[in-house]
C-alpha positions as a Markdown table, in Angstrom:
| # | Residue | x | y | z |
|---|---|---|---|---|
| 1 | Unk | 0.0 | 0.0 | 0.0 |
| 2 | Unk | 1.2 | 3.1 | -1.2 |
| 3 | Unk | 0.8 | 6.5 | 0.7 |
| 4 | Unk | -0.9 | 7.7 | -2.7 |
| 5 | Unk | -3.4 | 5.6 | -2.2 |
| 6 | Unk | -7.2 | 6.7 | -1.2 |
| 7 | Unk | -10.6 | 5.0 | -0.3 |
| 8 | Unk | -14.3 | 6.4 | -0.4 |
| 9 | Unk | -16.7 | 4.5 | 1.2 |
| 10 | Unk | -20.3 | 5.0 | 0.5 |
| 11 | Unk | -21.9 | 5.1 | 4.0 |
| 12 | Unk | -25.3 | 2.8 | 4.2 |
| 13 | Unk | -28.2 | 4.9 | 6.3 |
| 14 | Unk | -31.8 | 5.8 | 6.6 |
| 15 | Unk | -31.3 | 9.4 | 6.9 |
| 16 | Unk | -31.6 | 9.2 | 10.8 |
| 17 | Unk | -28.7 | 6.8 | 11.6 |
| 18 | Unk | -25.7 | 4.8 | 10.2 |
| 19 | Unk | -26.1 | 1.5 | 9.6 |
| 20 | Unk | -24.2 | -1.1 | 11.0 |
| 21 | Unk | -22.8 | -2.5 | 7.3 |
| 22 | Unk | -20.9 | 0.7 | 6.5 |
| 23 | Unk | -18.3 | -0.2 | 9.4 |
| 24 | Unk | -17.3 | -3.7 | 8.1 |
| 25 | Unk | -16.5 | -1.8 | 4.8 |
| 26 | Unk | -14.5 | 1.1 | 6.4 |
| 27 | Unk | -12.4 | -1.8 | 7.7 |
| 28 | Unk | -11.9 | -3.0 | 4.1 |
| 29 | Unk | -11.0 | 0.4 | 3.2 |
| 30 | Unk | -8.7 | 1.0 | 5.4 |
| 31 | Unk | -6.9 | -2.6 | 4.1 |
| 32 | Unk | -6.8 | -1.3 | 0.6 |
| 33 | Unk | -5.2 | 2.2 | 0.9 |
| 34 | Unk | -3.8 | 4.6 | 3.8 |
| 35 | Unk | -6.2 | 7.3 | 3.8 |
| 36 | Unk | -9.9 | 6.8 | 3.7 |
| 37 | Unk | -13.0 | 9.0 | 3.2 |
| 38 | Unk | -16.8 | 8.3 | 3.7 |
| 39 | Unk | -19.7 | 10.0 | 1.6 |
| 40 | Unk | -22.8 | 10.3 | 3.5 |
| 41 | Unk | -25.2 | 11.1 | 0.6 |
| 42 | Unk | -28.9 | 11.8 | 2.2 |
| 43 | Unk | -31.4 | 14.4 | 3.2 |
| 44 | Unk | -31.5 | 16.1 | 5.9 |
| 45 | Unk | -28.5 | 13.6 | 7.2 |
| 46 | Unk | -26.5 | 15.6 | 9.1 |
| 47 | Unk | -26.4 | 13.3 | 12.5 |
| 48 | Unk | -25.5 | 10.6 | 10.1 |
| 49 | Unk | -22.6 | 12.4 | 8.8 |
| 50 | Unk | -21.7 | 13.3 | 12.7 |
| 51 | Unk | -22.0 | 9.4 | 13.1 |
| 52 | Unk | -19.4 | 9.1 | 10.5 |
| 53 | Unk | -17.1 | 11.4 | 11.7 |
| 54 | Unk | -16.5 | 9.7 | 14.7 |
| 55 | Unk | -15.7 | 6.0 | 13.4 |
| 56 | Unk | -11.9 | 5.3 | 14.2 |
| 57 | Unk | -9.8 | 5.6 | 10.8 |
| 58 | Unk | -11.6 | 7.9 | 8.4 |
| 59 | Unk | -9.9 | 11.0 | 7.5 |
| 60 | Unk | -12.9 | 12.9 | 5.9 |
| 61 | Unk | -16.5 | 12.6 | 5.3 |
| 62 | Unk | -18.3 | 14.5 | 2.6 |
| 63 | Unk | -21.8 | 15.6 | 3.3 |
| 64 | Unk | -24.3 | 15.6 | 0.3 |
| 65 | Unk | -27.9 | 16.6 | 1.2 |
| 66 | Unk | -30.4 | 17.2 | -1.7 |
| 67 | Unk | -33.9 | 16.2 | -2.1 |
| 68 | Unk | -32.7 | 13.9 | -4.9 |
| 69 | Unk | -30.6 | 11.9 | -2.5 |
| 70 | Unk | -33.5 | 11.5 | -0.1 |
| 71 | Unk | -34.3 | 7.8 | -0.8 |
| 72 | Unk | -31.1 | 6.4 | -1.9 |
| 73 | Unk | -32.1 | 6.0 | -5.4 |
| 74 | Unk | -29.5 | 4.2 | -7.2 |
| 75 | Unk | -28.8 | 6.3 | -10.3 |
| 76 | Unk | -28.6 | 9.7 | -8.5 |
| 77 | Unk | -26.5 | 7.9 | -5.6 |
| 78 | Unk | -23.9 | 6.8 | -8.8 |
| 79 | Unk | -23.8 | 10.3 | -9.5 |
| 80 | Unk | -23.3 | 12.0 | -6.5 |
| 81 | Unk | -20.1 | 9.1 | -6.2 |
| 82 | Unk | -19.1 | 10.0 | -10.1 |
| 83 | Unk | -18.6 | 13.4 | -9.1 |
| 84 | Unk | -15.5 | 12.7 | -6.6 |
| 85 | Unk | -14.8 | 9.3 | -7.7 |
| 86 | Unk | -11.6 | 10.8 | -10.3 |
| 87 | Unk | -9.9 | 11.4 | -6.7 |
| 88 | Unk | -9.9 | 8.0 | -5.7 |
| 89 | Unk | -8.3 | 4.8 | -6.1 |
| 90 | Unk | -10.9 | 2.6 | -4.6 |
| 91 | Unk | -14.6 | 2.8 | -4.1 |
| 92 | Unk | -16.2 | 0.9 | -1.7 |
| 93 | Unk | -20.2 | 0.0 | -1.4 |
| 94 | Unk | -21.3 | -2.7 | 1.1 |
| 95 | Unk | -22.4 | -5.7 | -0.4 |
| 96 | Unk | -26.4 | -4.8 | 0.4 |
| 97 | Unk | -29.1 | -4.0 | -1.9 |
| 98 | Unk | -28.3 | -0.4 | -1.6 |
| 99 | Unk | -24.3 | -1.1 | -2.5 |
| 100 | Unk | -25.5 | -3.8 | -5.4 |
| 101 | Unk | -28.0 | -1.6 | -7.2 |
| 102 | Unk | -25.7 | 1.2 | -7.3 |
| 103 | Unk | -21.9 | 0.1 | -7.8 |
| 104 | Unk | -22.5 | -1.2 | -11.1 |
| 105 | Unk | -23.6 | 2.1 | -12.1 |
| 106 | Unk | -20.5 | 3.6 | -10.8 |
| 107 | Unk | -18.2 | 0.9 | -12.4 |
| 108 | Unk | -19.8 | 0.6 | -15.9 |
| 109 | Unk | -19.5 | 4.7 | -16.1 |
| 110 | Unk | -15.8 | 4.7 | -15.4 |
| 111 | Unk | -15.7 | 1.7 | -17.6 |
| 112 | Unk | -13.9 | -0.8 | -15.1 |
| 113 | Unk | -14.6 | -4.4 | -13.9 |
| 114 | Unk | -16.2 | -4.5 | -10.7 |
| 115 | Unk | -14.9 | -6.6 | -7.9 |
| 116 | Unk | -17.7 | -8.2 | -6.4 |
| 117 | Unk | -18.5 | -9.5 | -2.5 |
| 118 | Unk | -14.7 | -9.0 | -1.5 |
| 119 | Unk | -14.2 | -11.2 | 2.1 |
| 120 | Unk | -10.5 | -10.4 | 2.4 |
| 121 | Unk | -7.8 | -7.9 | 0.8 |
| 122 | Unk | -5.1 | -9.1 | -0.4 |
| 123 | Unk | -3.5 | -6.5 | -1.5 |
| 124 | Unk | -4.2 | -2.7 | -2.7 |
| 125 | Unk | -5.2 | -4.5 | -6.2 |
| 126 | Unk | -5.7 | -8.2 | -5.2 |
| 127 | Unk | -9.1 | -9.7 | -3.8 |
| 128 | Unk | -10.6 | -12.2 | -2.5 |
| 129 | Unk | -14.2 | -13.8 | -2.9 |
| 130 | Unk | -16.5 | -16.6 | -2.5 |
| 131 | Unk | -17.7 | -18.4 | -5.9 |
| 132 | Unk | -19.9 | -21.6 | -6.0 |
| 133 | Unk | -22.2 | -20.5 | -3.4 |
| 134 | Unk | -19.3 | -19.6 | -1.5 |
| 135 | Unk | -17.6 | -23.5 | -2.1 |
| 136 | Unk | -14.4 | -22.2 | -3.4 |
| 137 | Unk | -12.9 | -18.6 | -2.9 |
| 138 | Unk | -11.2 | -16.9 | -5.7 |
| 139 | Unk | -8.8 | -14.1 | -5.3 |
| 140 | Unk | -8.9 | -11.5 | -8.2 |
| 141 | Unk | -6.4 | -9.1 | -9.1 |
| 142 | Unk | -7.7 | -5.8 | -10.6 |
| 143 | Unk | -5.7 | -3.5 | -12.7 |
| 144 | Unk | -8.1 | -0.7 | -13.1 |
| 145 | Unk | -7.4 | 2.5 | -12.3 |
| 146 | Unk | -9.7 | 2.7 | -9.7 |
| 147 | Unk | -11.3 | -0.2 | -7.9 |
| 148 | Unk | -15.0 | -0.8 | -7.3 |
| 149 | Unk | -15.6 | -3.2 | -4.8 |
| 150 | Unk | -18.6 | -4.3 | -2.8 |
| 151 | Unk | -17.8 | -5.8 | 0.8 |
| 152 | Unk | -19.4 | -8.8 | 1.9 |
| 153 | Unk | -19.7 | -7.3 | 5.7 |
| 154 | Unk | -19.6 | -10.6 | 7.3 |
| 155 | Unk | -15.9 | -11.1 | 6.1 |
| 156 | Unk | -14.4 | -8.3 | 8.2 |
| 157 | Unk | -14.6 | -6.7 | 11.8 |
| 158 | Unk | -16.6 | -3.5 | 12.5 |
| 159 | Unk | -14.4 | -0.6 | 12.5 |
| 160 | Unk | -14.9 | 1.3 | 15.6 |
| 161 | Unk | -17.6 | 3.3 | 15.9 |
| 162 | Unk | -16.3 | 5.5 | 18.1 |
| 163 | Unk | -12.7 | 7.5 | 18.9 |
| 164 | Unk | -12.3 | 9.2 | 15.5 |
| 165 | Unk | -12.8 | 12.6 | 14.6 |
| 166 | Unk | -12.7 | 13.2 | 10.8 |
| 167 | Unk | -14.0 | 16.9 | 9.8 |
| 168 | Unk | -17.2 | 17.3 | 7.6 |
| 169 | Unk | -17.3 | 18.9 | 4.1 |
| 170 | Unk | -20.4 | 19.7 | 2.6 |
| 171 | Unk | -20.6 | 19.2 | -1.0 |
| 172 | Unk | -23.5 | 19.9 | -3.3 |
| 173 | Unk | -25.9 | 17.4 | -3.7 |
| 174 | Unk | -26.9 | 16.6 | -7.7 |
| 175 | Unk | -29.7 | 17.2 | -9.4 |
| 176 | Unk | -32.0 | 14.8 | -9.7 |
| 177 | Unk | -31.3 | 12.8 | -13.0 |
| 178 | Unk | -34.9 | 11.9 | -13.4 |
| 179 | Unk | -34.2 | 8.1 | -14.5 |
| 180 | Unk | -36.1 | 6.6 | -11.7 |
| 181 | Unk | -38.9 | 8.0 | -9.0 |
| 182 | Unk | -39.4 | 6.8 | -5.8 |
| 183 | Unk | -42.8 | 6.2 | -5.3 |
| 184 | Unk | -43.9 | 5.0 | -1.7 |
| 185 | Unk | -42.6 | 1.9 | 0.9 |
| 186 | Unk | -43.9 | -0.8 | 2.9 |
| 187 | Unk | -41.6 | -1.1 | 5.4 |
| 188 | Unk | -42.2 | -4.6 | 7.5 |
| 189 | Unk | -42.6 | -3.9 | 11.6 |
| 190 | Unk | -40.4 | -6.1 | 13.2 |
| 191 | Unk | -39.5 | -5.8 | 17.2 |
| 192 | Unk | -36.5 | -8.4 | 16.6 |
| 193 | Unk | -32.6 | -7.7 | 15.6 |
| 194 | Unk | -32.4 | -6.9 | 12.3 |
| 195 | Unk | -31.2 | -10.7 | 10.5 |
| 196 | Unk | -27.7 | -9.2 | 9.5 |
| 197 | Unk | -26.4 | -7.6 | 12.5 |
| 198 | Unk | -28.2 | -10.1 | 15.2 |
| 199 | Unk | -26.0 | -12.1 | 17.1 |
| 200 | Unk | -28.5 | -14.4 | 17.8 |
| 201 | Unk | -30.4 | -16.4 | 14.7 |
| 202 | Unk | -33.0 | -19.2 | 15.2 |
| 203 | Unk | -33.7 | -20.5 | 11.1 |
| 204 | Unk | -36.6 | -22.8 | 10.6 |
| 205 | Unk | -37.3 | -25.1 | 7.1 |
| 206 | Unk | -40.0 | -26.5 | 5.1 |
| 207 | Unk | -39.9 | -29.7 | 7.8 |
| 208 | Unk | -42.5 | -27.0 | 9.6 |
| 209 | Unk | -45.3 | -27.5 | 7.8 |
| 210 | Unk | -46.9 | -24.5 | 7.8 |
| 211 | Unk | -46.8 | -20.9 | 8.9 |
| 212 | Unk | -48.5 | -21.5 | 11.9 |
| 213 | Unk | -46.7 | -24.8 | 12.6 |
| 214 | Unk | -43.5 | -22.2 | 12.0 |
| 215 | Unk | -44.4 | -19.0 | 14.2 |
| 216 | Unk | -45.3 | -21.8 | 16.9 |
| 217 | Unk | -42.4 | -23.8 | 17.3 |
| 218 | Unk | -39.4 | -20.9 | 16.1 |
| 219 | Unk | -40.7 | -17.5 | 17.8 |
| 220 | Unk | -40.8 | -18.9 | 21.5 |
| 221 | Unk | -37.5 | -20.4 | 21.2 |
| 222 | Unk | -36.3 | -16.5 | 19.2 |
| 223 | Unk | -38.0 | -15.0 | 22.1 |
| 224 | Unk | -36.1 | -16.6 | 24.7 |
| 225 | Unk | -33.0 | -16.0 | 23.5 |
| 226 | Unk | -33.7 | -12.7 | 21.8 |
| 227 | Unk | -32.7 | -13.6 | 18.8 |
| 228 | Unk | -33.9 | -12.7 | 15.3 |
| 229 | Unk | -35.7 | -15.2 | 13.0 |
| 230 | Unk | -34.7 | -16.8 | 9.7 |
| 231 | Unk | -35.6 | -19.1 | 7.4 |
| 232 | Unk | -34.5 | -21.5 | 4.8 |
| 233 | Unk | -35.9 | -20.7 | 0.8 |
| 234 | Unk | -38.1 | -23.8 | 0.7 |
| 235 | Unk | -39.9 | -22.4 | 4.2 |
| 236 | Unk | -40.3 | -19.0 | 2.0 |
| 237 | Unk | -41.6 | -20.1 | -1.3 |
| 238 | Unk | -43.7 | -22.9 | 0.8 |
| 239 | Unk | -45.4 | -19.5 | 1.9 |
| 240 | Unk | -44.3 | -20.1 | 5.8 |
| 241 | Unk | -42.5 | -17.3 | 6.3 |
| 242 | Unk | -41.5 | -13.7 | 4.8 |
| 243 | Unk | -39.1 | -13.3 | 2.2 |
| 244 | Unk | -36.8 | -10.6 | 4.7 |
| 245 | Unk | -36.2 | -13.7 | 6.7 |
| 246 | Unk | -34.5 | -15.7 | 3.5 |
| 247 | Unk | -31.0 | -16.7 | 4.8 |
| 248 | Unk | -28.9 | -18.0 | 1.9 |
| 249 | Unk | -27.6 | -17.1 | -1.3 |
| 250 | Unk | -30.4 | -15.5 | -2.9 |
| 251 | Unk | -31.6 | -14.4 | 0.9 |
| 252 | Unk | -29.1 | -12.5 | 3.3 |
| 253 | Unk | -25.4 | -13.7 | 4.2 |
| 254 | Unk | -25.6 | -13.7 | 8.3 |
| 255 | Unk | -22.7 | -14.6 | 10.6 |
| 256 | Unk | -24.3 | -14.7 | 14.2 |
| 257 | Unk | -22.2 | -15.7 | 17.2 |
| 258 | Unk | -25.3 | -18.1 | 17.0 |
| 259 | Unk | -27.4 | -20.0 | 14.2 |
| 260 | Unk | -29.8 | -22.7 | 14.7 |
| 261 | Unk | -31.4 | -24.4 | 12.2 |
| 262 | Unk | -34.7 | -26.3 | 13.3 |
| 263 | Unk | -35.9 | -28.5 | 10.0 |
| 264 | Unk | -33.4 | -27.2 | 7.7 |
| 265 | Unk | -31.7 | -30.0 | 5.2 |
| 266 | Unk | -28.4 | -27.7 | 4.6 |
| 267 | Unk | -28.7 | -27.3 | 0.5 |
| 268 | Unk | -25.4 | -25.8 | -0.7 |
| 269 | Unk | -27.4 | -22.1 | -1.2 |
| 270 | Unk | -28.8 | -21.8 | 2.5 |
| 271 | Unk | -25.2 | -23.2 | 3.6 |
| 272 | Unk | -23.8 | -20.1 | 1.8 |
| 273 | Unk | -25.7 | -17.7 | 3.7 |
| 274 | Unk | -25.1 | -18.7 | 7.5 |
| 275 | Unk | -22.0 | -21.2 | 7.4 |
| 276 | Unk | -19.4 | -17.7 | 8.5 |
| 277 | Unk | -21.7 | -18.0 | 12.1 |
| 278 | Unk | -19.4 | -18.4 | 15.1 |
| 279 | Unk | -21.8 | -21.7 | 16.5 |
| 280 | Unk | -24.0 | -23.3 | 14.1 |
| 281 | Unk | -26.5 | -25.9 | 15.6 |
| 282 | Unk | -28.7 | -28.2 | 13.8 |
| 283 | Unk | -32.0 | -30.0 | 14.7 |
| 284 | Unk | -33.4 | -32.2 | 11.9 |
| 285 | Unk | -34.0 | -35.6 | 12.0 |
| 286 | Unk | -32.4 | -36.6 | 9.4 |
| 287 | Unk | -29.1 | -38.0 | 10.0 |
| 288 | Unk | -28.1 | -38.2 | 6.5 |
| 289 | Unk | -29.1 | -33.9 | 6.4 |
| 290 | Unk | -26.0 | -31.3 | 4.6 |
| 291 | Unk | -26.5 | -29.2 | 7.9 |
| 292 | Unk | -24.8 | -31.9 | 10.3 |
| 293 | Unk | -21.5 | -31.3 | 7.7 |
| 294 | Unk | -21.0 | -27.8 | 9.1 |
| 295 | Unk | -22.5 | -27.8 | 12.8 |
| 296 | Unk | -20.6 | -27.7 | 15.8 |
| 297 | Unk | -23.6 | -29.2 | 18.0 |
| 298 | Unk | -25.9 | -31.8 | 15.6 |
| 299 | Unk | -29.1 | -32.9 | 17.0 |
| 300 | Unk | -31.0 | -35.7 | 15.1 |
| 301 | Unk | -34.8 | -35.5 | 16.5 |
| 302 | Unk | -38.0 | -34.5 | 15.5 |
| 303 | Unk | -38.1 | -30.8 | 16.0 |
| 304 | Unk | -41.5 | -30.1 | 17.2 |
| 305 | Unk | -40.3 | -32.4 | 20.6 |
| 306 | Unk | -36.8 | -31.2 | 20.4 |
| 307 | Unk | -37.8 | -27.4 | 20.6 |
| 308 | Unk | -40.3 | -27.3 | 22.9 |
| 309 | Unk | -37.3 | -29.5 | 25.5 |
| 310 | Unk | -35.3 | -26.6 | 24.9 |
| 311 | Unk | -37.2 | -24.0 | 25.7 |
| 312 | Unk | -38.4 | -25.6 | 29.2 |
| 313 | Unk | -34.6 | -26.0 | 29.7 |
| 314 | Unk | -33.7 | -22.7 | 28.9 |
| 315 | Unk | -36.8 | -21.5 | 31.0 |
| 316 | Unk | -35.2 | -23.2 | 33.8 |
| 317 | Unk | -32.0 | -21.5 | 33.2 |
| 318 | Unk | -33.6 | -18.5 | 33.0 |
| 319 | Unk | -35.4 | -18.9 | 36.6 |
C-alpha cells in the first residue's frame, strides 16, 4: 500500500442513523489504501454524517444533502459518487441491496470491472471472494485505475464506531437525473434484531409444515433468547415465512455468534448464507441432512419435541 493511495466509502443509512454494514467496509477500506474517506449522501443527514465522523480511521466525510438523495435512489446515488470518484483509487459499497443496485452504475460509467462480495484484501489490487455459493474462494487481481468493490460485511470486523474525529465537508448534492422516481414503501414492523447484524439467529425449514406450525415452534425459542428469526428458501416459497427472513444465497449472508437451524436440510445455497456464524447448531431428523456437515452441536430428533425441551430448559436457566 502506497501512501498515494485513497478510499471512499459510500456510507449505508436511513437518513436518521448509520447502519451497521458501512463499518465492516470502512475496515476494508482502510486494508486497501492509507487514507480513507466516507460519503454520507442523504437528506436532511446531518447526525449521520456526525456518526461518520466519529468512526476510528476515516480521515474525511463528505456531506451531500439534496432532495434527490433523499431515498437512496441508485442512479442519483452513482452520480453523486461520479462526481468525486476521479480522486480515488478505490470505491467501496457494502455488499447490500443499496451497495448492489448502485456500484455497477458507478463501475460501468468509469468503464472498469467491478470486484464483487470482497471477504479479504489481499492486497491494494488483489481480492478475495467466494464463488460456487461460497464452495471455493477466488482471489482477483484488478488493474483498473480505480477499484469498485462491494464488501461482503460478514468477512471483516466492524471498525470502531467510536474515537475518531474526521472533519465534515459539505458538497452539493446533484440534481436529480430523473431516471427513476421513488414512489412509496412498505416497510415490514419487526421488534427483533435486524437478520444481519443479530448475534443471535434461530432459522426454521419446510420440515414446519406450515406458517402456523412455524411461528409456533421458532418465535418462542427466538424470544427466549432474543434472537432474530430466519428461514431456509423452501420455508419462503412454501409461503411459511417472509421473504426478509430468506438466509442463503439468494436471501441474506448472516454470521451470528449463534445459528440454529430447526428442520433445515443444509442445501449448498442456504449453507452459503449462515455457514461464516461463530456456533451453528442443527435440529433435523435426518441424520443423512448437509447441515450436520458444518455444525458444531448436531441434534437428530423430531423438532417439534426437540424445541419445545429446549425451551423448558432454557426457561429453567432463566429462573
Amino acid at each position: 500500500m502506497t501512501s498515494s493511495m485513497k478510499a471512499l466509502v459510500i456510507a449505508e443509512h436511513d437518513n436518521l442513523s448509520l447502519k451497521g454494514a458501512t463499518l465492516p467496509t470502512i475496515s476494508a477500506a482502510m486494508a486497501c489504501a492509507s487514507e480513507v474517506h466516507v460519503l454520507v449522501a442523504g437528506h436532511q443527514a446531518g447526525a449521520v454524517a456526525g456518526a461518520a465522523a466519529q468512526i476510528q480511521g476515516v480521515s474525511k466525510v463528505f456531506h451531500a444533502d439534496g432532495a434527490s438523495l433523499a431515498h437512496g435512489l441508485a442512479e442519483n446515488l452513482a452520480e453523486q459518487v461520479l462526481q468525486l470518484a476521479s480522486g480515488y483509487t478505490h470505491i467501496l459499497f457494502s455488499a447490500t441491496a443499496s451497495g448492489k443496485n448502485a456500484a455497477p452504475r458507478v463501475a460501468a460509467r468509469l468503464d472498469v470491472a467491478q470486484v464483487s462480495d470482497i471477504t479479504k484484501v489481499e492486497g491494494p489490487d488483489t481480492f478475495e471472494r467466494p464463488i460456487y455459493a461460497g464452495n471455493a474462494m477466488a482471489t482477483v487481481q484488478s488493474l483498473d485505475a480505480i477499484k469498485v468493490l462491494t464488501v461482503r460485511t460478514t468477512g471483516f470486523d466492524p471498525a470502531p464506531a467510536t474515537g475518531g474525529s474526521a472533519a465534515v465537508e459539505s458538497i452539493e448534492a446533484v440534481q436529480d437525473g430523473g431516471q427513476s422516481q421513488f414512489m412509496g414503501s412498505e416497510l415490514a414492523k419487526n421488534d427483533r434484531p435486524e437478520l444481519t447484524a443479530a448475534k443471535i439467529i434461530v432459522s426454521g425449514g419446510r420440515a414446519l409444515g406450515s406458517s402456523e406450525k412455524f411461528n409456533e415452534v421458532i418465535s418462542p425459542l427466538a424470544d427466549k433468547l432474543g434472537a432474530a428469526i430466519g428461514a431456509s428458501r423452501a420455508a419462503v416459497d412454501a409461503g411459511y415465512a417472509p421473504n426478509d427472513w430468506q438466509v442463503g444465497q439468494t436471501g441474506k449472508i448472516v454470521a451470528p455468534q449463534l445459528y440454529i437451524a430447526c428442520g433445515i436440510s443444509g442445501a449448498i445455497q442456504h449453507l452459503a448464507g449462515m455457514k461464516d456464524a461463530k456456533v451453528i447448531v442443527a435440529i433435523n431428523k435426518d441424520p443423512e441432512a448437509p447441515i450436520f456437515s458444518v455444525a458444531d452441536y448436531g441434534l437428530e430428533a423430531d423438532l417439534f419435541t426437540a424445541v419445545p425441551e429446549l425451551i423448558a430448559e432454557l426457561s429453567k436457566v432463566a429462573n
